[in-house]
N, C-alpha and C positions, 0 to 999 in steps of 0.2 A: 924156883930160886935161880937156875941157872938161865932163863930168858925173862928177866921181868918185863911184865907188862909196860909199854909205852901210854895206851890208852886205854879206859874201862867205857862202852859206848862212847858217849858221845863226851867224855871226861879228859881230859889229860893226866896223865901224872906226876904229881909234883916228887912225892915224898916217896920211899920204900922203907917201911918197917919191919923189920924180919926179928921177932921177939926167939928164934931160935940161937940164931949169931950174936942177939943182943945189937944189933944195928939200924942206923937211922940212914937212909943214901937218897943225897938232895940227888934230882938227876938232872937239873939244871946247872949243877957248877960239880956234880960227881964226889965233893964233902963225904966221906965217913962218918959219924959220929953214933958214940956209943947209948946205949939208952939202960936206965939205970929197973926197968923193967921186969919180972918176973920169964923167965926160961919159958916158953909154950911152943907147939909147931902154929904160927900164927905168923901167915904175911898180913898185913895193914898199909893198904896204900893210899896217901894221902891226895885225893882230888881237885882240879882247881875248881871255884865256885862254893869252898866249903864240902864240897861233897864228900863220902869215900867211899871202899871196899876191902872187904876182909877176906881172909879165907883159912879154912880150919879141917882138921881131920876130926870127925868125931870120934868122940871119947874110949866110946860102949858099941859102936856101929859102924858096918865096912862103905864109910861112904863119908862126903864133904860136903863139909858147912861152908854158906856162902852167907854174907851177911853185906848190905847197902843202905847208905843215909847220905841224904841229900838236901840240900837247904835252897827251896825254891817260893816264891810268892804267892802260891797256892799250890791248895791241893792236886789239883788237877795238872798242873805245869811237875809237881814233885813225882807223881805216879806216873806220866808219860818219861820222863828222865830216867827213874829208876826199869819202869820197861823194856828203856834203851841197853842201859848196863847189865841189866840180865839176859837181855838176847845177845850181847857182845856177849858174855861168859859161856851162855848153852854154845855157843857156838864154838868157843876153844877148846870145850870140855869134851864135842861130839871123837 
């Protein structure tokens, strides 16, 4: 929360949803807006291309959920992409 991400691979980002603060943060014009959302520790960052990335503490477990969806024109163009975004994250998280 206190550096958000600029980029997830090879993504940009649009959006920052921080479902803790209850916050929406365009980071192309810096807008605040609230989101009417349920309380969780859950960032949700919106991607450009449709894509996004999530990320979470689990529940029951000493460790983090990451979660990716990406809208590409095939399979194969979708599973290189998401590749991307997950070697950009092992790599923040080392």
């Amino acid at each position: 929360r206190a550096n958000p991400l600029q980029t997830v691979g090879p993504c940009k980002v649009l959006k920052i949803r921080d479902y803790l603060k209850h916050t929406v943060l365009d980071l192309a014009t810096g807008a605040v807006t609230p989101t009417d959302l349920p309380e969780s520790n859950v960032l949700y960052y919106e991607l450009e291309n449709n894509a996004w990335f999530a990320v979470r503490p689990s529940g029951n477990e000493p460790k983090i959920k990451f979660y990716f969806g990406v809208n590409e024109n095939s399979l194969k163009n979708a599973m290189s992409k998401i590749d991307e975004m997950k070697a950009c994250v092992q790599e923040l998280v080392k």
